[in-house]
Structures are given as C-alpha cells and as structure tokens.
N, C-alpha and C positions, 0 to 999 in steps of 0.2 A: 520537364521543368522549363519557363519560360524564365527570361532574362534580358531584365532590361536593354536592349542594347546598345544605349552609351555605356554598358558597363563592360564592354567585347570590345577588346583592340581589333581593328581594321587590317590587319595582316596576319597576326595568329589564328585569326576566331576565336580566343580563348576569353576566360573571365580576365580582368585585367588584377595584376598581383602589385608592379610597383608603376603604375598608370605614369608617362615623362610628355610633357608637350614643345613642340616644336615652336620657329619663330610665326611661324603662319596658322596657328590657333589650335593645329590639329593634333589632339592625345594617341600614344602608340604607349605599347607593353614598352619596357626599356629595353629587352634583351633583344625581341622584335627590329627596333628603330635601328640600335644599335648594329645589328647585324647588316640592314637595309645602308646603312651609311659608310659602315667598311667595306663596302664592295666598289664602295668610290660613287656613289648616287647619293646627289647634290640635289636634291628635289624630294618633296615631300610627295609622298606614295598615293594621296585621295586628292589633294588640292592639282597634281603637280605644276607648284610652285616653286620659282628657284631659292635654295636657303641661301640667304646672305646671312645668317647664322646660325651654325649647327648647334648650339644648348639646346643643352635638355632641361628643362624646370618640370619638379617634378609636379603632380598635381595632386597637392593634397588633400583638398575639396571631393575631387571623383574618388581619391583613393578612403576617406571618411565614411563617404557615401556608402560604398560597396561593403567596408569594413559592417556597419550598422546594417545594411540588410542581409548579411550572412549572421549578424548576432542574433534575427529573427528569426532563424531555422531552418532559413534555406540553405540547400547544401549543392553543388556543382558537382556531375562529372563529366569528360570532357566529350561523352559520348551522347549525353544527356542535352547537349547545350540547342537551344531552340529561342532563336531572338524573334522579339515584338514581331508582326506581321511584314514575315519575309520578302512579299513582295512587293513592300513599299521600302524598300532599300535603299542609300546614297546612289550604291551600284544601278541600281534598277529605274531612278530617277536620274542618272546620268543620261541612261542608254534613251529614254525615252526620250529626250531633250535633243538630244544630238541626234535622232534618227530621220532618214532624210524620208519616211513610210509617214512620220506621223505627222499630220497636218497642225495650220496653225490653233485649230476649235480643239484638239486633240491636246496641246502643251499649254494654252488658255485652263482648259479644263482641271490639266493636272498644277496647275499652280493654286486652283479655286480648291482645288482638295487639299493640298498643301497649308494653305490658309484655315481651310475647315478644320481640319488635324490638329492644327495648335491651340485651337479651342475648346472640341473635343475630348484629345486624346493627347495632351501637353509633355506626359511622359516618354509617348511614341516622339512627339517632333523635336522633344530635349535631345534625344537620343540622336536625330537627324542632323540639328544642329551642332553637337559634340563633333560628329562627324564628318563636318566638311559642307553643311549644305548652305548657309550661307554665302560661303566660297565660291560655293557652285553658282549661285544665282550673280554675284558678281562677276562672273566669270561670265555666263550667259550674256548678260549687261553688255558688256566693256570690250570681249573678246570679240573674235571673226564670227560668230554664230548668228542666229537668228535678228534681222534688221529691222523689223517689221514694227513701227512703233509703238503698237498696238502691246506689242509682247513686250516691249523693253516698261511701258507703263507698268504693265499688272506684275512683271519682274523686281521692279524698284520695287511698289507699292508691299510687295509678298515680302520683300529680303528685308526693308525699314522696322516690320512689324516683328522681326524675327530678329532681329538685331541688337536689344537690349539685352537679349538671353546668349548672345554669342560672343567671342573672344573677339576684341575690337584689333586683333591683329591683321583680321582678316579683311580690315580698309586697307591694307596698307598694298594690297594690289592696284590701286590706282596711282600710285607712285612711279609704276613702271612707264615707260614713255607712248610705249602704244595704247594702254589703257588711259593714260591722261589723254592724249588725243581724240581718243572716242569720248572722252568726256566734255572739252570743248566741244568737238561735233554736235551731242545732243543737248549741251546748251543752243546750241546757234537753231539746230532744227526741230526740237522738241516739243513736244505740248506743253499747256502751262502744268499739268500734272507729274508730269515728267521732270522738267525746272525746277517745278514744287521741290517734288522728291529727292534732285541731286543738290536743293541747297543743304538739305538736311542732312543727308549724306556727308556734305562736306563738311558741315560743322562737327557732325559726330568724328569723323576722317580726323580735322585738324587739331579738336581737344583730345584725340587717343592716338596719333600717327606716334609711333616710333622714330619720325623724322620728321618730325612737328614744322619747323621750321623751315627747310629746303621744300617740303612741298606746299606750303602756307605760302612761301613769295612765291613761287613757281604759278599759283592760283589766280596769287598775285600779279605778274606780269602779264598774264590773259588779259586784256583789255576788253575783246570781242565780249567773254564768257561775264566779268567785270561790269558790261554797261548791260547784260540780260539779266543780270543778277540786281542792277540797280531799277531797272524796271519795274520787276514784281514789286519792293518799293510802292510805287505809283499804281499798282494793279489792283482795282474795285474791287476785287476778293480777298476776302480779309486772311486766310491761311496762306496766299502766295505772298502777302504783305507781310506777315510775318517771319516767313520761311526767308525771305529778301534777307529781311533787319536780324535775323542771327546770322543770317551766313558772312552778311558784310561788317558787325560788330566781333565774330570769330576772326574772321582777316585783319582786322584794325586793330590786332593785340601784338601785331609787329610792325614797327614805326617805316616801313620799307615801303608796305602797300599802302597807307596813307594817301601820298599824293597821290597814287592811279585812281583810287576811288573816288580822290574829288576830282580829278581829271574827268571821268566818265558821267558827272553830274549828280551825286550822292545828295549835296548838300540841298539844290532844289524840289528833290524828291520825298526826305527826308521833312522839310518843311511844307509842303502840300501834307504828308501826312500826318503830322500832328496836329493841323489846323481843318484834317477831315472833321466833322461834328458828330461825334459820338459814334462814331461808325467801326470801331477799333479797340483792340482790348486793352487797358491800361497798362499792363505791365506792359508791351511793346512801344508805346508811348514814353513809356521809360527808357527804355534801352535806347529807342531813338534820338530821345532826348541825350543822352550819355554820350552815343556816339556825334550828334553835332558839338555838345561840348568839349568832347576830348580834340576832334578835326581841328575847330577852330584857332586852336593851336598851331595852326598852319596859316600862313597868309595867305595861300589861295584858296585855302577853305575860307577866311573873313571873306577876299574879294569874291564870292559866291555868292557868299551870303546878303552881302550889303547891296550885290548888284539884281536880288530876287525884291523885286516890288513888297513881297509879302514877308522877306524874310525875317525884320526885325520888330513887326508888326505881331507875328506867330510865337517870336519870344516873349515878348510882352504881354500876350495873353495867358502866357503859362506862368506866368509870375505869382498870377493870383486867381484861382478859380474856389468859386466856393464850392462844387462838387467833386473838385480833385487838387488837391494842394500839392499829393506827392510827386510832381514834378519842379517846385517850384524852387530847388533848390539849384538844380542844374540851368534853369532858367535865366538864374537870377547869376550866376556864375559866367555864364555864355555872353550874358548883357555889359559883363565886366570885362569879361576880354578883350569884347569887340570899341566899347567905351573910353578903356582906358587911354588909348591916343589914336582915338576918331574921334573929329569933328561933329561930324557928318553921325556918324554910329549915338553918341548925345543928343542931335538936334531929331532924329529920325524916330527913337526910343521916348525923347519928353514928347512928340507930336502924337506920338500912338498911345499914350497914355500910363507912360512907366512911372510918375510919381504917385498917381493914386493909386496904383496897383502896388507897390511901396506899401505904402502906409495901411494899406489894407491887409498886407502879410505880415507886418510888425503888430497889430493887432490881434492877426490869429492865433491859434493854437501850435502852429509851427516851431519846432528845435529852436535854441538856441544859436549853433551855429549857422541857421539859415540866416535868423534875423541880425545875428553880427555882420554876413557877408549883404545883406539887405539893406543894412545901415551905413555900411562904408560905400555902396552902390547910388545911395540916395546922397552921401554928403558931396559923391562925385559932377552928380549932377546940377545939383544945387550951386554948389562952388562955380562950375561952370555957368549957371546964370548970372 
C-alpha cells in the first residue's frame, strides 16, 4: 500500500490519526509531539528550531484530507506502510545537503530535481513541503552551510517557488539574529537575482511574521540593506524594479521606517521610475505612485522631492495621460500636499504644465472624487495667480 507521505508523522512513521502543528509550520501525531515535548525538548524534531511556543493547533485541513482518502478504500496497516519514493526523503535530502562528499554540481542538481518534482509529481513535493522542506532550504540559506552564491541563488529561487504551498511560519527563521545578519550580508554582496529573491522574501516574511512588527523596523533600521533595496528601484530590469517597490511599500506600512527610506533616497528613484516611458508594468506605477504619495507626508520626503529637477515635472505628467489615467488620482493628491504651502511647489507645477492637465482630467472619464480633489487643486492654483 503506498501513502502519501504528508499523510505520515515524522516521528511515528505511522498514518497520522489527530495530525497537531507546531509554531514553526511542522505537523506531528499529537501523541508523538507530545511525548517529544515532555521529555523537556524545546525544539522542533525536523526543523530543529527553537519553540518560542509550544501550541499545538491542530490541522484540520491534513486531518480532512486523510479522513477522504480512507473513505475511498484505502485501508492501512502498520506493517503495510510504504511512503512515496523513499529515497527522495526530508531525511535523505538533508543528508545530501549537508555532506561534505557531495559537491557543489551534486546539490545544484538536486535542488533542479526538486524544482522538477513540484511540477511533475506535486503530490510527492506537497508531501516534502508538509515536512520541513522549505525550512530546510532556508536554513541552507541563512545558516553556516554552504557559501557559494551560486547555491544560495538557485536555493532562494527553489524555496520562493515552494512557498505559496507552505506554512508561512517558516519565515519566521529570519527573525533570529544570526539569520537576519546573513541576510543583511547577502544584500550587501549578492547578485541581482539573489536581491531579487530576498526582496520578495521579505515582503512574503513581513505580511505573515508572527512578529510583524519588531522585525519590519528591525529591516528597517538596516540602512546599508535599505539603500540596496532602493536601488533595484532605479535597476533597468523591470522584475528587480519591481521586487524594489514591494519590498519598500511592505516597510512603509510602519510609520518608523519612513524617514530611513527617504533618508537612503527613495523619493529620487521612485520618480526616475515613473517617468521611465513605458518600460514598466502599470500596476507598480501604481504602488509607486502611492508610496511617494503617502512619504510626502514627511517633510524630508517634500524637500526631496522639490530639490529633484524632475521631481514635480513627473507629477504632473501623471495627472493626465490619455493612455493611463489610473494614476492620476494619487498624482493629483501628491501636487496637493506639496502645494498647499510651497511657493515654490505652485510656481514649479503651473511652469510644467498642471493647469491644462487639470482641465483635461475634469473632462475625462475619471471618478468623481478624483475631479473634486482636481477642482479644489486647480482653484488653488488659480487663487494663487
């Protein structure tokens, strides 16, 4: 009899009967876990990670699961049990990882069959990932293990892809102080694929951390990691451009990191790329736009802004485009901020051309309340003539 084996606790070997998961993603028998935790062992048995909380929640998804494929006929016994291809294992993919025999084309390879596998054979790598192996590859990452940046790329690249399908508790290994440090580290000397990958990381990290907060400023007060992060930003490739603008719109959802971001030159970067020509996909054109709107809310993001040659020029092209209007709300809001007591931000905005771009958006097809904040935009200006 063959069995799936996310459906096999990791210490019993057995079918699982009341399936309980721990704080670090990993599913155990409860009687299993239990026993494992009364013996005074503070660490989970596949990850080993330390529990900073011992709950059990049970999982009633896997326990559904296994419910429904025993009301199909299949029946277990304990002598009978024979999981997916044994010797593609957590256990056997540990040892292979960690061995100082296997070279680096040897743990390359087995990460490209790993990849293959969840394309494949989705059932098999579900099973992998129930199990810890996401864990595992962040662990490979982050930890003392293999340096080689070669491996930490195609590591990110394997775990990212594997990641929607796993307990996002298993970010929360970067929390710990020596894994956040190897993560600054491969900001500073990383490839840009690498960068790529730990922005996205982060974002995934900081919209699921259990400790959302402590390690969102913590990201935050990176400055170094902060101004690599605002680069991609500015970077000709449109996926590291983007990878930038979520990871720095994820940070700016706590008013702490703010000014570091404009500190490390957000707001320049930020407007260079909205005023790329079509070289960029709209919906980050969006988000970009949002987060210079919300920044300016800061006076050193205005004096940023006002002291970039192109800064208020780049607004006011967003106010009205006939191929793309859905920025021009935030545009038109931005010009208001900066407006309302500048001089300078009025004389800057009517020279680039904000009053026909005005009148050009009150005539479009545009909401309601675009054209009310568009109308009280234009009486400002006007007033001031």
């Amino acid at each position: 009899m063959v069995i799936p084996d996310f459906f096999v606790c990791p210490i019993s070997l057995d079918l699982f009967r009341d399936p309980v998961t721990l704080c670090t993603g990993q599913t155990y028998e409860r009687s299993s876990i239990e026993k494992w935790l009364a013996t005074g062992n503070m660490i989970c048995p596949v990850t080993m990670q330390k529990l900073h909380d011992p709950l059990l929640v049970p999982n009633h998804t896997l326990r559904n699961l296994i419910d429904q494929w025993l009301q199909k006929g299949h029946y277990l016994g304990t002598n009978e049990l024979s999981i997916i291809a044994p010797g593609f294992s957590l256990v056997s993919i540990r040892q292979k990882f960690e061995s100082r025999e296997a070279s680096l084309e040897n743990k390359l390879d087995l990460l490209s069959e790993i990849e293959k596998s969840s394309q494949e054979h989705p059932d098999k790598i579900y099973g992998l990932i129930q199990s810890g192996l996401v864990s595992l590859l962040l662990e490979l990452v982050f930890g003392k293990g293999e340096g080689n940046l070669k491996f930490v790329e195609k590591t990110l690249v394997c775990a990212l892809k594997l990641l929607p399908f796993s307990d996002a508790r298993s970010l929360n290994i970067l929390e710990e102080e020596s894994k956040f440090a190897r993560l600054v580290h491969l900001f500073d000397h990383g490839n840009l694929v690498i960068k790529k990958s730990l922005c996205h990381l982060l974002v995934e990290a900081i919209s699921s951390s259990l400790y959302t907060k402590d390690f969102c400023i913590a990201v935050g007060n990176e400055l170094p990691l902060l101004r690599e992060m605002v680069n991609l930003v500015f970077h000709e490739n449109n996926y590291a451009s983007e990878a930038g603008i979520k990871s720095i719109s994820a940070l700016c959802c706590y008013e702490s990191n703010k000014e570091n971001v404009v500190r490390v030159g957000v707001i320049q970067r930020l407007v260079t790329y909205i005023s790329r020509p079509k070289k960029h996909e709209k919906l980050m054109v969006s988000e970009a736009m949002a987060i210079i709107e919300d920044l300016l809310r800061l006076e050193s993001a205005k004096v940023e802004l006002m002291n970039d040659p192109n800064g208020v020029k780049a607004l006011v092209k967003m106010v009205f485009r006939i191929s793309d209007n859905e920025n021009c709300e935030s545009a038109v809001n931005s010009l208001m901020i900066l407006c309302y007591d500048s001089f300078r931000a009025r004389d800057d905005s009517i020279s680039a051309g904000v009053l026909t771009q005005l009148l050009l958006l009150l005539q479009s097809q545009c909401n309601e309340r675009t054209k009310t904040k568009a109308t009280m935009l234009l009486k400002l200006l006007t007033s001031y003539m």
